[in-house]
C-alpha positions in Angstrom: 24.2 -19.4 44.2 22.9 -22.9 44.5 25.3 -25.9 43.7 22.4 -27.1 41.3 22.0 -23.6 39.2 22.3 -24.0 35.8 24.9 -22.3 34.4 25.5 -23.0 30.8 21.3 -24.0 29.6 22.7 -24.8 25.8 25.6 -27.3 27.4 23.3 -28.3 30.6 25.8 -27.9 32.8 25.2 -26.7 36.9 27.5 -24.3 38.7 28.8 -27.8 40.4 30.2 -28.9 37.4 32.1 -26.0 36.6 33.4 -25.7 40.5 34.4 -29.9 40.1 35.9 -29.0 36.9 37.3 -25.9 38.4 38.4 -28.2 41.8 40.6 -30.7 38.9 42.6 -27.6 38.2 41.5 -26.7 35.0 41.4 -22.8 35.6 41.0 -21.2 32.5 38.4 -20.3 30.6 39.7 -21.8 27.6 40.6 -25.6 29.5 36.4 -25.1 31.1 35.0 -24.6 27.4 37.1 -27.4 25.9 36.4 -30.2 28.9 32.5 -29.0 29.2 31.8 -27.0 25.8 30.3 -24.3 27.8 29.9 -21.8 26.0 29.9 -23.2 22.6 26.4 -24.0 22.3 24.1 -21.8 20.3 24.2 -18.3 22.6 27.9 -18.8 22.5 28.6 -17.9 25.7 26.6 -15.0 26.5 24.4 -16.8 29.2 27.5 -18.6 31.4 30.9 -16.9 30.3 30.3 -13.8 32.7 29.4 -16.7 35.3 32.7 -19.4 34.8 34.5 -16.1 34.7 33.8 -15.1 38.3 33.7 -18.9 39.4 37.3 -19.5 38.2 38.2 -15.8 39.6 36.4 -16.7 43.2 38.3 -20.3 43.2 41.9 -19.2 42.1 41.9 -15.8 44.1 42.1 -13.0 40.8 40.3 -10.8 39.7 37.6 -11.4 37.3 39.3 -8.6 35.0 42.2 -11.1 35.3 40.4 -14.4 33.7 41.3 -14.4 30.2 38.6 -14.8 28.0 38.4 -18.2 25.8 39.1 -18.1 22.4 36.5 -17.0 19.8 36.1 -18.3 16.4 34.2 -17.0 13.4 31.0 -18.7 12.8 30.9 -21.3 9.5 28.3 -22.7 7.7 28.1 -25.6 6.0 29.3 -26.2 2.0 28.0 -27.9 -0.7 30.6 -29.6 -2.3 29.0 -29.0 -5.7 30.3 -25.1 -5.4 34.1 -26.4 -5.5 33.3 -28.3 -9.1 31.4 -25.6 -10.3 34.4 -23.3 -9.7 36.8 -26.1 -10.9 38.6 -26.5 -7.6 38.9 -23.0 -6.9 37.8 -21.6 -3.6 34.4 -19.2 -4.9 35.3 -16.5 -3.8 38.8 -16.5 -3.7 41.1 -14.0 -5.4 44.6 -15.2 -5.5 
């Protein structure tokens, strides 16, 4: 693929910058998403991971079955903080 090829559209990032970022020695997929936030945009990964999965596995000589994944976190939404006084400090919602 072209240097210029867009890999992550929500991040803007090109294949370049992934194989620079790549070429600093940052060859997970975990230290990639942190530097560049690929992946954490709003598809969450499922336009580029696939992509800076093979592009690490092509630059450090593994296997793409062998590039760990990055981590994954549940998705949260925003509080209002009137649901805490409501509840009188207590977490709604929560049973302990």
């Amino acid at each position: 693929m072209p240097d210029r090829t867009i890999v992550c559209r929500c991040e803007d990032l090109t294949l370049q910058d992934i194989r620079d970022i790549i070429a600093e020695g940052l060859t997970t997929m975990e230290e990639v998403k942190r530097l560049t936030r690929c992946g954490m945009g709003p598809c969450q990964g499922r336009t580029c991971r696939a992509t800076v999965a093979a592009e690490i596995a092509r630059a450090t000589g593994v296997s793409i079955e062998d590039v760990a994944p990055p981590t994954f976190r549940p998705p949260t939404k925003p509080v209002k903080l009137g649901l805490f006084l409501q509840s009188g400090g207590a977490v709604v919602g929560d049973h302990a």
